[in-house]
C-alpha positions as CSV (number, residue, x, y, z in Angstrom):
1,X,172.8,-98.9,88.0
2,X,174.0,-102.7,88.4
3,X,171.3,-104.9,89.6
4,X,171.5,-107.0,92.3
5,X,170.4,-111.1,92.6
6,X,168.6,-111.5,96.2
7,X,165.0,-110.4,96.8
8,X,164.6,-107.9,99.6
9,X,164.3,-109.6,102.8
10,X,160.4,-110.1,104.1
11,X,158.3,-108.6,104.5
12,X,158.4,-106.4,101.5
13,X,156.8,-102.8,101.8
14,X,156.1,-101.9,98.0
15,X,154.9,-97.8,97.9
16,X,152.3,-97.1,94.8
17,X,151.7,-93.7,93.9
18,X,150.0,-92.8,90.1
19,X,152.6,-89.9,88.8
20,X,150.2,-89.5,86.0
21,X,146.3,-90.7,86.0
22,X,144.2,-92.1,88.3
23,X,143.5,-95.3,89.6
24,X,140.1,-97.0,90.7
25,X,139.6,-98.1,94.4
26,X,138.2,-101.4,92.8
27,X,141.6,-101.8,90.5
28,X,143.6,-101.4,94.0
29,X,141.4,-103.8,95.7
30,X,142.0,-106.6,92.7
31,X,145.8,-105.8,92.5
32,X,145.8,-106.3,96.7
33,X,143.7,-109.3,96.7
34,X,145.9,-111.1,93.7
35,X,149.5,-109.9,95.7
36,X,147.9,-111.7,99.2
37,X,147.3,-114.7,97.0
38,X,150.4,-114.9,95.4
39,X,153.2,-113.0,97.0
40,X,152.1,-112.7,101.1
41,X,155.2,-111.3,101.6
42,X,154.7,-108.4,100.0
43,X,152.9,-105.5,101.9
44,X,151.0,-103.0,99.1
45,X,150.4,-99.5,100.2
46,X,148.4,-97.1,98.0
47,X,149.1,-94.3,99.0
48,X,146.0,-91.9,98.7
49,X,147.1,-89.9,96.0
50,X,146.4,-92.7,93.5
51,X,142.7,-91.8,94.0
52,X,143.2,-88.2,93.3
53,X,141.3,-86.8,90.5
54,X,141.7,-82.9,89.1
55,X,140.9,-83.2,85.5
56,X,143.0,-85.3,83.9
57,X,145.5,-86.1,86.3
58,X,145.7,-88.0,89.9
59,X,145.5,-84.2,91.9
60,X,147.4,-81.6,91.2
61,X,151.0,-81.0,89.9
62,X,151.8,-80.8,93.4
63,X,150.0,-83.7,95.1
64,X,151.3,-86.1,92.7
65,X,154.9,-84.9,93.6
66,X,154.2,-84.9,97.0
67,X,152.7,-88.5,96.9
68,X,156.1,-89.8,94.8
69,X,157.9,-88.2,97.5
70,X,156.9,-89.2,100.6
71,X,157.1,-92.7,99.8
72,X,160.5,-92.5,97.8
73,X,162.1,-90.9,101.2
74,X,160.3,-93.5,103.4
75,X,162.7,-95.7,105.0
76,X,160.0,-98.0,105.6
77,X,159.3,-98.8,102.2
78,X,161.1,-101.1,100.1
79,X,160.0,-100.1,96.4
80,X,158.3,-97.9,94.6
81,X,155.6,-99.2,91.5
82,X,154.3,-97.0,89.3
83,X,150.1,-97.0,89.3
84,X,149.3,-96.6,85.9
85,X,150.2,-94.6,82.8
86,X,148.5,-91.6,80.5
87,X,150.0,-88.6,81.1
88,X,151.4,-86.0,83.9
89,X,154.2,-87.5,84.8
90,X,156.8,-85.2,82.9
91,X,155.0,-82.4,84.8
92,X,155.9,-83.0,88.0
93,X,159.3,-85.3,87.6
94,X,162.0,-82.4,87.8
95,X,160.6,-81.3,91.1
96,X,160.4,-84.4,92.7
97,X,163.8,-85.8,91.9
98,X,165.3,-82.0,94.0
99,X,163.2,-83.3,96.8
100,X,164.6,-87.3,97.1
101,X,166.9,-87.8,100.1
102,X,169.4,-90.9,100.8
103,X,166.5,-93.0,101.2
104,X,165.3,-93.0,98.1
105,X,168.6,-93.8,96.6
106,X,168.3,-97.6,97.8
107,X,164.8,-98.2,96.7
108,X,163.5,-100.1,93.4
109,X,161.2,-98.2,90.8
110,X,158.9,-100.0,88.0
111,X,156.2,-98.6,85.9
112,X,156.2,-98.0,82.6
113,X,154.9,-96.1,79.8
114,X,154.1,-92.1,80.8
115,X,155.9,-93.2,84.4
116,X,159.1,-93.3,81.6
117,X,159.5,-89.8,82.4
118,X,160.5,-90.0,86.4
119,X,162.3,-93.7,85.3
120,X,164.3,-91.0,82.8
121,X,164.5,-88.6,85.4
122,X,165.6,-91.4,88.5
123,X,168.5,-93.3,86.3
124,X,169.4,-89.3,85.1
125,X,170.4,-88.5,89.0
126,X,171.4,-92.1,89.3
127,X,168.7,-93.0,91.9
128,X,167.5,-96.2,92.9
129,X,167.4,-100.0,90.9
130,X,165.0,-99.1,87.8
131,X,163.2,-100.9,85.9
132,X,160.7,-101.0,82.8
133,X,157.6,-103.4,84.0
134,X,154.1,-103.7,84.5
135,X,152.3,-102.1,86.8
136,X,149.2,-101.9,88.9
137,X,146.7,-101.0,86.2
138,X,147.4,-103.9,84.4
139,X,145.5,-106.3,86.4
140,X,142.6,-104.7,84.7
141,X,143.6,-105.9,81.0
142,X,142.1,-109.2,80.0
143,X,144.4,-111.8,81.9
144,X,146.3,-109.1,83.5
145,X,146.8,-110.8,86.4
146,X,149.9,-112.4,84.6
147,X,151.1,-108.8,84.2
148,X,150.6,-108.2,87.9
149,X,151.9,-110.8,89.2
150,X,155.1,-110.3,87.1
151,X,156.1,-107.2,88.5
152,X,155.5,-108.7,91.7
153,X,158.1,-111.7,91.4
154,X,160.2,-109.3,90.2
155,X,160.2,-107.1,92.8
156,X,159.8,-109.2,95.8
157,X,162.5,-112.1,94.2
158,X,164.4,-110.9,91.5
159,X,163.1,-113.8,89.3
160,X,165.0,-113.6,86.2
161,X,162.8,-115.7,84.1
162,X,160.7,-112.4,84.4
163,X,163.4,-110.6,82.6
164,X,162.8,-109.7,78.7
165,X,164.6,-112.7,76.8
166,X,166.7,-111.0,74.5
167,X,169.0,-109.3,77.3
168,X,172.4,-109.3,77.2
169,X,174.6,-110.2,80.2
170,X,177.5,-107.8,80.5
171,X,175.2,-104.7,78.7
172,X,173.4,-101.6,79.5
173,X,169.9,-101.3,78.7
174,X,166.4,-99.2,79.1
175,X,163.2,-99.3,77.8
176,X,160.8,-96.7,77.5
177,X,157.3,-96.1,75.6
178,X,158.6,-94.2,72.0
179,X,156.6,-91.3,72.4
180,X,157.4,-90.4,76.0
181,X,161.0,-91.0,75.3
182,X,161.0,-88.4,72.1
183,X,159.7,-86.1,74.0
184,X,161.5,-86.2,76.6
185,X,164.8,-85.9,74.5
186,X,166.3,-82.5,74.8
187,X,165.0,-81.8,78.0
188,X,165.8,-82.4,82.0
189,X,164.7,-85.2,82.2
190,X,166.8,-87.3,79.5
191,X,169.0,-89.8,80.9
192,X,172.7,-90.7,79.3
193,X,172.3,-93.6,77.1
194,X,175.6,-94.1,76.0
195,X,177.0,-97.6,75.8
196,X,173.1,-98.7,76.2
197,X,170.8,-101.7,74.1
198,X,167.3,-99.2,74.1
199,X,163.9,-100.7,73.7
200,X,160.9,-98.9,72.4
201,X,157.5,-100.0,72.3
202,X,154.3,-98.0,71.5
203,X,150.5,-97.9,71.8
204,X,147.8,-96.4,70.2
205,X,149.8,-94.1,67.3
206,X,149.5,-93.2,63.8
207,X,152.1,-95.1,61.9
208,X,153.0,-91.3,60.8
209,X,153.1,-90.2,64.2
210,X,155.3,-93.1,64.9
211,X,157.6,-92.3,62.0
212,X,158.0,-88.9,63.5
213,X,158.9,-89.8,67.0
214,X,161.4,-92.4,65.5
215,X,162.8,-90.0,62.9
216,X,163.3,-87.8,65.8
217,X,164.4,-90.3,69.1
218,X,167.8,-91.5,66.2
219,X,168.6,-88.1,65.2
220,X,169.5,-86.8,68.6
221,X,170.7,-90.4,69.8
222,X,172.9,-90.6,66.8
223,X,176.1,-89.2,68.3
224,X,175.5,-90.7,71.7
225,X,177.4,-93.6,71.4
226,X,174.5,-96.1,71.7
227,X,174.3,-99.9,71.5
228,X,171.7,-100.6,69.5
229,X,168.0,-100.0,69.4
230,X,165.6,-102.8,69.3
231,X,161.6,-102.5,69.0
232,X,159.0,-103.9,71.4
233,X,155.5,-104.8,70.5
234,X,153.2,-101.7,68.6
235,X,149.8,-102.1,69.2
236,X,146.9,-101.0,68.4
237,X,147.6,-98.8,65.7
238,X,145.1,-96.2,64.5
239,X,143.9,-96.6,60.3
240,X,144.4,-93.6,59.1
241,X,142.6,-92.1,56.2
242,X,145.9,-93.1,53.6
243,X,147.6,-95.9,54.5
244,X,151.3,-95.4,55.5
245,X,153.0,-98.5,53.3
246,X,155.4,-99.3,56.1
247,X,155.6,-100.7,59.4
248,X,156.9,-100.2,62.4
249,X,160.1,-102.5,62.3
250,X,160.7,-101.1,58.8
251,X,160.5,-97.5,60.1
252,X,162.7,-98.4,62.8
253,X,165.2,-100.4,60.6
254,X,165.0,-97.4,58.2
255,X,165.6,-94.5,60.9
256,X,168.3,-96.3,62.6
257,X,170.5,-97.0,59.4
258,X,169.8,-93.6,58.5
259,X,171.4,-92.6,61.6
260,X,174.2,-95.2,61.7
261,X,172.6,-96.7,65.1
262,X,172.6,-100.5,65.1
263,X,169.3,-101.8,64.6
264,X,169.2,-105.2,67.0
265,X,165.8,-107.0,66.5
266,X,162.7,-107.7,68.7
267,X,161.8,-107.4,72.4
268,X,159.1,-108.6,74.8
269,X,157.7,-105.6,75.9
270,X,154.9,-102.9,75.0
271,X,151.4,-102.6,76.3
272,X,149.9,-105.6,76.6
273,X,150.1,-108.5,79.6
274,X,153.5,-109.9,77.9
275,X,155.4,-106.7,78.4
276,X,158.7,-108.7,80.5
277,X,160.9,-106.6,82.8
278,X,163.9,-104.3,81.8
279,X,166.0,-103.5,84.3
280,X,167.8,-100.2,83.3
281,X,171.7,-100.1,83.4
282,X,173.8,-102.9,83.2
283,X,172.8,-106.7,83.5
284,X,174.4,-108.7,86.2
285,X,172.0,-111.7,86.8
């Protein structure tokens, strides 16, 4: 979906929901605090959900897709950011895409990392102005109040110096964590990504594990007539008991010649406060 150049007109109602894991009260409190400092414009309502807990996830299957709901087919709200990541998302992203009205169709979405999978999902059904970015759990990394405030300018203004450097005018992109984007190949939930630059980052994997999900993500994107793959930061990477004797560029160089996908470089994203915004689809700004 083309993105536009003018910031939504004030004030801006931004809807946060946790598709995935919960967030703390306190975390909600700092991200509010920094946006009436910064961006006074902006009007952040977390919705309860986001304080959910039922094992692992923010509530159940249901009251996560219940939450995303509700505030995608609000016409009161502007934009929808994505809590935090972990995992849950994928389980509750089919439903709630059958359940999204007109509303939701005009509304921006950022998040990243397990929040990939409704991103996939959204730009699938060709819903909404998407993009890859940080999102409220970030405050909580050292500095992350860069990351926040970020997502905000880019949500509130459109600033394009928020944008990941290395875009193209004129091309599609999206960006998604490796691992939720392997997995999600194959399934509902993929989104076409023909024509498209994709960016991968990752966090926290085995350098095998990572080899896997690459070897896997080129061979089924291999005859879908993509752009060009660049990698994003990979952090934190697990020593494992032999070590692997390659890296992650040189996995990702190797799997996309291997698979005749054009490998394009580096990118500004991943899991850290540096992670710049990707808007999905093609750049107009």
């Amino acid at each position: 979906m083309a993105q536009g150049t003018n910031s939504i007109s004030s004030p801006v109602r931004i809807g946060i929901c946790a598709p995935s894991t919960p967030l703390s009260r306190e975390t909600a409190d700092r991200v509010t605090a920094l946006a009436a400092q910064t961006h006074p414009q902006a009007e952040l309502i977390f919705d309860e959900q986001c304080f959910f807990e039922e094992g692992h996830f923010a509530g159940s299957d249901k009251q996560r897709t219940d939450g995303f709901v509700a505030l995608a087919n609000d016409p009161s709200i502007h934009a929808i950011w994505f809590a935090r990541g972990g995992y849950g998302a994928a389980r509750m992203a089919e439903a709630a895409i059958g359940q999204l009205n007109d509303i939701a169709k005009g509304k921006t979405y950022l998040g990243y990392s397990d929040a990939g999978n409704l991103l996939g999902a959204l730009y699938r059904a060709g819903i909404g102005e998407l993009a890859h970015g940080p999102m409220a759990s970030d405050v909580a990394r050292p500095n992350g109040e860069h990351a926040v405030r970020r997502a905000l300018e880019w949500i509130v203004h459109r600033q394009k110096n928020m944008l990941e450097p290395g875009l193209t005018k004129g091309k599609k992109h999206a960006a998604f964590n490796l691992m939720t984007l392997a997995m999600m190949t194959g399934t509902k939930l993929m989104p076409d990504l023909r024509d498209h630059i994709l960016i991968v980052e990752e966090i926290s994997e085995y350098l095998y594990a990572f080899d896997r999900a690459m070897f896997h993500l080129c061979s089924n994107l291999a005859t879908q007539g993509l752009s060009g793959i660049k990698l994003g930061n990979v952090g934190d990477i697990p020593e494992n008991d032999r070590p692997f004797g390659e890296t992650p560029e040189t996995i990702t160089k190797r799997w996309s010649e291997i698979n005749e996908i054009a490998y394009l470089g580096r990118a500004e994203i991943g899991h850290d406060i540096e992670n710049r915004i990707v808007p999905f689809g093609l750049l107009k700004l």
